[in-house]
N, CA, C and O atoms as CSV, one atom per row, in Angstrom:
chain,resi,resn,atom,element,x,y,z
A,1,UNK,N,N,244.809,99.279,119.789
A,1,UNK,CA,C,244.126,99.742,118.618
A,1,UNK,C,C,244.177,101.269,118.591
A,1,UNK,O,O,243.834,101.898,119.592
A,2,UNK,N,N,244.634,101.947,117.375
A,2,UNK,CA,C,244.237,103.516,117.347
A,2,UNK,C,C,243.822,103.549,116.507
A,2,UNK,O,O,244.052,102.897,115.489
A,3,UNK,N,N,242.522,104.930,116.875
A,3,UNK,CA,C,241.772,105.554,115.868
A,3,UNK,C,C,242.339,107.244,115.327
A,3,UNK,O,O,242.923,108.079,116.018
A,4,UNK,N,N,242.007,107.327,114.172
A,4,UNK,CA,C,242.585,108.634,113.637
A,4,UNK,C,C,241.330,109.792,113.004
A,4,UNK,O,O,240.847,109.748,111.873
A,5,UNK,N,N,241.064,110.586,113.865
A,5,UNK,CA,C,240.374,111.873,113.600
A,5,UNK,C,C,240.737,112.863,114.062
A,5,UNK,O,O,241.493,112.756,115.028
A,6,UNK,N,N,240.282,114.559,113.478
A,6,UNK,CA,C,240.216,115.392,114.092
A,6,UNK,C,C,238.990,115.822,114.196
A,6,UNK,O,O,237.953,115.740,113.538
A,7,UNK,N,N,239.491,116.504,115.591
A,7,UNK,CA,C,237.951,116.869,116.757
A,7,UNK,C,C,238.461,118.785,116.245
A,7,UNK,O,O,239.322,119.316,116.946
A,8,UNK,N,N,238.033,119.359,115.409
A,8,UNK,CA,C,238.219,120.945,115.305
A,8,UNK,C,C,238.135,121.665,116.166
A,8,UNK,O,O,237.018,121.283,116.515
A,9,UNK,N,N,238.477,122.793,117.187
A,9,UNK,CA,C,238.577,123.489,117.878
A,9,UNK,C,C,239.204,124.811,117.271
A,9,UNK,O,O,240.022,124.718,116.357
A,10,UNK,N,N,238.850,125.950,117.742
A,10,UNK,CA,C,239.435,127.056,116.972
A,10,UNK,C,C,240.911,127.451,117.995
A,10,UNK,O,O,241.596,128.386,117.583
A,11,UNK,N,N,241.139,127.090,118.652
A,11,UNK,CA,C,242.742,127.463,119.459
A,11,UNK,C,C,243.181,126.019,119.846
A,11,UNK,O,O,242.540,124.989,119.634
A,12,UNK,N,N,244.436,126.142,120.475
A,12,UNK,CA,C,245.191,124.122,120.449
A,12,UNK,C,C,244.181,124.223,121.826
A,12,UNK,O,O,243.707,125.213,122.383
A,13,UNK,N,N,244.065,122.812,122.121
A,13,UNK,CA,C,243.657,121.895,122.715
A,13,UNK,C,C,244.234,121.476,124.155
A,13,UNK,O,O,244.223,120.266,124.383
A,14,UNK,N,N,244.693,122.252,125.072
A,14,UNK,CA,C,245.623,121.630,126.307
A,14,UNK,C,C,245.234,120.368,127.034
A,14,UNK,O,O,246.162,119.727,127.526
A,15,UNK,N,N,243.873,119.861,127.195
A,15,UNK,CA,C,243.659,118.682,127.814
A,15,UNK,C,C,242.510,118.340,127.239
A,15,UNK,O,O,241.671,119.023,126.651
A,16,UNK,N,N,242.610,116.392,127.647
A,16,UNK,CA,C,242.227,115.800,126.684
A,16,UNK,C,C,241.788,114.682,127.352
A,16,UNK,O,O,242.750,114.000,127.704
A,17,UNK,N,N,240.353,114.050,127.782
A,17,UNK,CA,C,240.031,112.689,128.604
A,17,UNK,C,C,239.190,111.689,128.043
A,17,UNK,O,O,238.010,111.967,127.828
A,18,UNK,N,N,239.648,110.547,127.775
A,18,UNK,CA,C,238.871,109.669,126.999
A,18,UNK,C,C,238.312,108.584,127.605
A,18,UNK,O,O,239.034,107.948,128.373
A,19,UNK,N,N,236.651,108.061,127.349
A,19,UNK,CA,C,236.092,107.406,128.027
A,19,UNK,C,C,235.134,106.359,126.852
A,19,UNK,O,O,234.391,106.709,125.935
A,20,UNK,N,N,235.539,104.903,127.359
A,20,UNK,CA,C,234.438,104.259,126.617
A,20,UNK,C,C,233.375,104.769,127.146
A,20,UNK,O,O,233.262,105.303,128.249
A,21,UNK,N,N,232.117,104.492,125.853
A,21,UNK,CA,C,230.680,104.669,126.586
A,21,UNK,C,C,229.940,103.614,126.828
A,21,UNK,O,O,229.479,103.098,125.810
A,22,UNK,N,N,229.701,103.177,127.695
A,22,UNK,CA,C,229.358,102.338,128.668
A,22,UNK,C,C,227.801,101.860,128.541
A,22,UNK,O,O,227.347,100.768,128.880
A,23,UNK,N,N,227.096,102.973,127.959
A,23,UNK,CA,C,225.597,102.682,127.410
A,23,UNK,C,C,225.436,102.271,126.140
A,23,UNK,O,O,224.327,101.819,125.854
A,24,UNK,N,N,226.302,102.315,125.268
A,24,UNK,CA,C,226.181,101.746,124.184
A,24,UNK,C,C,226.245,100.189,124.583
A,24,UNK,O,O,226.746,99.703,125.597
A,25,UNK,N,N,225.439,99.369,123.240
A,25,UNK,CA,C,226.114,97.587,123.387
A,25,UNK,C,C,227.226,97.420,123.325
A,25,UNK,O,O,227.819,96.804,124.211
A,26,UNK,N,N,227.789,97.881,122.343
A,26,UNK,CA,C,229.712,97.129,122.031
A,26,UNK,C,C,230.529,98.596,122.521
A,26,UNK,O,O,230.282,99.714,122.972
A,27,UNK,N,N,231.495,97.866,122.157
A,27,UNK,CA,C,232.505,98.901,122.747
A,27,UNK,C,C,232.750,99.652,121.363
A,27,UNK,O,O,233.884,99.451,120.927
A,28,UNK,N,N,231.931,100.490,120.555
A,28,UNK,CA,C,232.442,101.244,119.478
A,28,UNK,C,C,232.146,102.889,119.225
A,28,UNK,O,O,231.918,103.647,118.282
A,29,UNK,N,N,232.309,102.938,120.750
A,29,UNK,CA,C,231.804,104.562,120.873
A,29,UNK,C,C,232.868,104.687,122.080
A,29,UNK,O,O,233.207,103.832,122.898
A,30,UNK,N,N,233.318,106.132,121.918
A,30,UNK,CA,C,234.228,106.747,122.750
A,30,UNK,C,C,233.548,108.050,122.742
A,30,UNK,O,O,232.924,108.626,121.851
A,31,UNK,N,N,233.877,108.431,124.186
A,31,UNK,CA,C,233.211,109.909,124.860
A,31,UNK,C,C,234.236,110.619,124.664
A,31,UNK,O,O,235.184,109.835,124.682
A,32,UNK,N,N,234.705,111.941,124.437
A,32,UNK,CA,C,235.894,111.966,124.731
A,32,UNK,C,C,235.794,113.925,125.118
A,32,UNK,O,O,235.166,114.770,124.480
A,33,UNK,N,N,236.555,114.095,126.208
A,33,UNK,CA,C,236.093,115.503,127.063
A,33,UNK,C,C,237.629,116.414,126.439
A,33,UNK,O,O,238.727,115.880,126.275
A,34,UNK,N,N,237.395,117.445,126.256
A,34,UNK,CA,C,238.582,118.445,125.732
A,34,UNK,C,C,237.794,119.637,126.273
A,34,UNK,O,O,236.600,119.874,126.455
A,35,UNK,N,N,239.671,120.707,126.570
A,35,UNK,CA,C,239.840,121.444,127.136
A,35,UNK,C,C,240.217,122.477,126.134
A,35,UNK,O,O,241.161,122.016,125.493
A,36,UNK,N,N,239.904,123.676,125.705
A,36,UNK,CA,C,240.304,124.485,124.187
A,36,UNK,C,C,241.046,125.859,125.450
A,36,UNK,O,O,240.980,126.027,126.668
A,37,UNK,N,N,241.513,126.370,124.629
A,37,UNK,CA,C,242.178,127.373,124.623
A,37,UNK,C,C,241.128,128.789,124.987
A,37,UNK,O,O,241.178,129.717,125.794
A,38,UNK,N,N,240.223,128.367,123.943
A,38,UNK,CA,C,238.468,129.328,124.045
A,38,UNK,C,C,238.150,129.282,124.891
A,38,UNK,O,O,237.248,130.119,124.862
A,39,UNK,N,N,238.165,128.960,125.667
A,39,UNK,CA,C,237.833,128.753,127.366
A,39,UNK,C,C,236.551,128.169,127.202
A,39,UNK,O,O,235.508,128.759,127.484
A,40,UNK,N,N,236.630,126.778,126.657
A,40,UNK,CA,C,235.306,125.811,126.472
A,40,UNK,C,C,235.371,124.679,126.763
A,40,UNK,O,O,236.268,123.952,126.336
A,41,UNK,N,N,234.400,124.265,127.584
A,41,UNK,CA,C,235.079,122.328,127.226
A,41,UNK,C,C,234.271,122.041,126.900
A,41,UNK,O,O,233.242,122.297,127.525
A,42,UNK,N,N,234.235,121.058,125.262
A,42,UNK,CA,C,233.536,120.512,124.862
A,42,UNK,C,C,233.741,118.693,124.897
A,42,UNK,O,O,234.832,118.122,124.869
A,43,UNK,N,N,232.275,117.969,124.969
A,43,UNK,CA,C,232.316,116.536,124.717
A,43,UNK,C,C,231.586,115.624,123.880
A,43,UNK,O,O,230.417,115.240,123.891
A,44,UNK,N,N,232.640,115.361,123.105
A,44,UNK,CA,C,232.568,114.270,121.482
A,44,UNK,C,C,231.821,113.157,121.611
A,44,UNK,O,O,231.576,112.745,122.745
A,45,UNK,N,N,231.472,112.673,120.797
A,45,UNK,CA,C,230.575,111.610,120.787
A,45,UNK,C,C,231.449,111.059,119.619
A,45,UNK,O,O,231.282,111.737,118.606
A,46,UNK,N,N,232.609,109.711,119.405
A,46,UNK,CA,C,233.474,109.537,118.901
A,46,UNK,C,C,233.070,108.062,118.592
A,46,UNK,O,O,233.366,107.141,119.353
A,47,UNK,N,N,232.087,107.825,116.947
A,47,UNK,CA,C,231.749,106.227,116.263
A,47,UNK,C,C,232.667,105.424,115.718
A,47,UNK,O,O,233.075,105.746,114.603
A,48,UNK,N,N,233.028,104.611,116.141
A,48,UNK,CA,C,234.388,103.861,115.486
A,48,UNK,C,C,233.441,102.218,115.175
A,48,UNK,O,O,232.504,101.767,115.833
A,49,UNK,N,N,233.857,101.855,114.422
A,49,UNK,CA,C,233.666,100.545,114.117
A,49,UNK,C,C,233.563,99.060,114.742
A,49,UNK,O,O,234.317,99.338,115.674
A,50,UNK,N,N,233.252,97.758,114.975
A,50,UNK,CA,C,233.988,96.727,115.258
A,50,UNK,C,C,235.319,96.051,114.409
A,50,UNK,O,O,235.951,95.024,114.655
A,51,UNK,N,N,235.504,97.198,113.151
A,51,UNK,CA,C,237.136,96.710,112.399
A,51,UNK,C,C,237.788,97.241,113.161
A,51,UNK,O,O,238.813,96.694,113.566
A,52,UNK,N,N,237.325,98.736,113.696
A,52,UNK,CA,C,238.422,99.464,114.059
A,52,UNK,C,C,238.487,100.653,113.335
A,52,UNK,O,O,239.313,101.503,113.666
A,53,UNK,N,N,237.617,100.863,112.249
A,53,UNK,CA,C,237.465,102.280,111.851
A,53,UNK,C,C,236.668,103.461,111.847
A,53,UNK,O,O,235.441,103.360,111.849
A,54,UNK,N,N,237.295,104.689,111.841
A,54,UNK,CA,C,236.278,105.381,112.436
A,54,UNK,C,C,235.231,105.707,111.576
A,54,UNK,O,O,235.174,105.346,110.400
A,55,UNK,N,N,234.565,106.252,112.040
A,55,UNK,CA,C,232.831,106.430,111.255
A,55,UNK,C,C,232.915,107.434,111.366
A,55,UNK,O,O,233.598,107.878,110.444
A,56,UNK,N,N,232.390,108.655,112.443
A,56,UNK,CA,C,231.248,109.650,112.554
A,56,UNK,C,C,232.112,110.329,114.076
A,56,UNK,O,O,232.838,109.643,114.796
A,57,UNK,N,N,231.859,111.537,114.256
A,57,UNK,CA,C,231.903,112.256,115.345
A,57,UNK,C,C,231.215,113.443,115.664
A,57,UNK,O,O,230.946,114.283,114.806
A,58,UNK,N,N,230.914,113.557,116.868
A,58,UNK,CA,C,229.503,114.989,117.070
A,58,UNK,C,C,230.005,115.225,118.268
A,58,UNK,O,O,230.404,114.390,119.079
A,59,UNK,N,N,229.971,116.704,118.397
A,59,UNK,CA,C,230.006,117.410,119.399
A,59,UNK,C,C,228.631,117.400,120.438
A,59,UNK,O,O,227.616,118.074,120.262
A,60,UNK,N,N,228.823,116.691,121.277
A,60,UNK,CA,C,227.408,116.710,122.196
A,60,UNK,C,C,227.415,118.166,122.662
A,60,UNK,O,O,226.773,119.035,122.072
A,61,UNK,N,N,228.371,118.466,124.038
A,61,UNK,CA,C,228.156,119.523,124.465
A,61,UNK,C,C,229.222,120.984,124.573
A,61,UNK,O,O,230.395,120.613,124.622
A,62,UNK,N,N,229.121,122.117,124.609
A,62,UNK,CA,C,230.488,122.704,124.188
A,62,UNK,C,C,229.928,124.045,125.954
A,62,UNK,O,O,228.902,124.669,125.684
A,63,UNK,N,N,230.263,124.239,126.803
A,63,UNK,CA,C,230.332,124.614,128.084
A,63,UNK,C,C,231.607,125.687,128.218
A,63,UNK,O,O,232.784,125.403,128.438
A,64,UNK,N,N,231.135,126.738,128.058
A,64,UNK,CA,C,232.369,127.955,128.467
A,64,UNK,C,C,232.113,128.163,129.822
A,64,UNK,O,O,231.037,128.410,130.367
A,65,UNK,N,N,234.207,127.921,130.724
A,65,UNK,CA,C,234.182,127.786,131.658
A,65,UNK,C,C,233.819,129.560,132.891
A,65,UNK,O,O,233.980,129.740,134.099
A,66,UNK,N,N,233.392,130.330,131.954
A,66,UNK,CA,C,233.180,131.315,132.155
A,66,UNK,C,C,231.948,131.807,132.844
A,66,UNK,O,O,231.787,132.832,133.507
A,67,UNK,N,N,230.703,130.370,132.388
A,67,UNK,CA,C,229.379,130.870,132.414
A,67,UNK,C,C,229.092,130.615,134.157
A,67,UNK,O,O,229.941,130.109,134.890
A,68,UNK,N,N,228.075,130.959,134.506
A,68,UNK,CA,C,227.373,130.751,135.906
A,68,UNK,C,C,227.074,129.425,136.107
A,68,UNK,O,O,226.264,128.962,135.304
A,69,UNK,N,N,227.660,128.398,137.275
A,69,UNK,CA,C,227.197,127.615,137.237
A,69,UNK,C,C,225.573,126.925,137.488
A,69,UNK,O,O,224.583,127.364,138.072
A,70,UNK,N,N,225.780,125.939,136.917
A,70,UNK,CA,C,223.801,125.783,137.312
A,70,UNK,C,C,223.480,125.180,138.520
A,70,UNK,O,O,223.917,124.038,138.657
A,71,UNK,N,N,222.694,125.746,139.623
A,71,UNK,CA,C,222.922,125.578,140.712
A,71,UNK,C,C,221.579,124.685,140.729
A,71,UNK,O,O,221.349,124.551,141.931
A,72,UNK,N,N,220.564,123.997,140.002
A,72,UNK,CA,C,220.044,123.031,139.988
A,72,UNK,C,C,220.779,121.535,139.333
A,72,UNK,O,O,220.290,120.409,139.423
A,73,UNK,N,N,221.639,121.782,138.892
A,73,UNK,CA,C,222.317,120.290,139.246
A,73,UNK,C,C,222.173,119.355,140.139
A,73,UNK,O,O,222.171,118.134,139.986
A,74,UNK,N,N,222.030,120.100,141.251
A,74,UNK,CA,C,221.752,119.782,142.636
A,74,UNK,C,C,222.808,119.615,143.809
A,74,UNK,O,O,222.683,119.025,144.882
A,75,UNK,N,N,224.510,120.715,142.977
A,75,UNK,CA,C,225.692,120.845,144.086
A,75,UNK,C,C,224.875,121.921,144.637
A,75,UNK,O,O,223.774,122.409,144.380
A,76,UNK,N,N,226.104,122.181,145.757
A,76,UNK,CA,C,225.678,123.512,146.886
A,76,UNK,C,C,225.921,124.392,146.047
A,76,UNK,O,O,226.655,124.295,145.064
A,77,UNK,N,N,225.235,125.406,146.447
A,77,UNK,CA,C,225.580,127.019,146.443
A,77,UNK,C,C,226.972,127.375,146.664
A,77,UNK,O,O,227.397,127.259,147.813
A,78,UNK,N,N,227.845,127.842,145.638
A,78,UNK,CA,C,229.233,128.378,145.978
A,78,UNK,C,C,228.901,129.431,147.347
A,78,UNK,O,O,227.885,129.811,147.931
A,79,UNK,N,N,230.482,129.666,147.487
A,79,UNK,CA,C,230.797,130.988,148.514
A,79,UNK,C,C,230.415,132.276,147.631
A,79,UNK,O,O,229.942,133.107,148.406
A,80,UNK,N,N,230.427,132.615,146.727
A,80,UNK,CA,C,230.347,133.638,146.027
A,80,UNK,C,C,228.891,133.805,145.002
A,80,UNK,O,O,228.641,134.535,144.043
A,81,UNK,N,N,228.241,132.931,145.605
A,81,UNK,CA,C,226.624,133.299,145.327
A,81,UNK,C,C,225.847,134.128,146.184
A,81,UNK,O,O,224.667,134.356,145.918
C-alpha cells in the first residue's frame, strides 16, 4: 500500500525513518522521523485511513541537532560536560 503526502521542510530532506504507531488501535497512523538539511530532526504524526487514504499530518516534534543535550533524560553525562 502507498500513501502520498508532503511533509514541508525548508532544505531537501537526507534521511528518512518510518514507524507504525503501535499505541494507536489500528494500524492507521505512521510516525515518521526526518533528517533536514536545517540541521533539525523533526517527527510527523502521519493519519491515513483504513481505505488507505491519507487524512491529516502534524509535526509533533522539530529538535535542532545543535542544541545541548538534556541530561535529565536520564543518559550519562557526555565527555564534554
Amino acid at each position: 500500500m502507498y500513501y502520498l503526502t508532503a511533509l514541508l521542510h525548508p532544505s531537501y530532506v537526507y534521511a528518512a525513518q518510518f514507524f507504525p504507531d503501535t499505541s494507536y488501535e489500528r494500524d492507521e497512523r505512521l510516525i515518521i522521523g526526518t533528517v533536514c538539511y536545517d540541521r533539525k530532526v523533526r517527527l510527523w504524526k502521519v493519519d491515513v485511513g483504513g481505505d488507505g487514504m491519507y487524512r491529516a499530518h502534524e509535526c509533533l516534534i522539530e529538535l535542532s541537532i545543535l542544541d545541548k543535550p538534556n541530561i535529565k533524560a536520564g543518559g550519562p553525562i557526555g565527555i564534554y560536560e
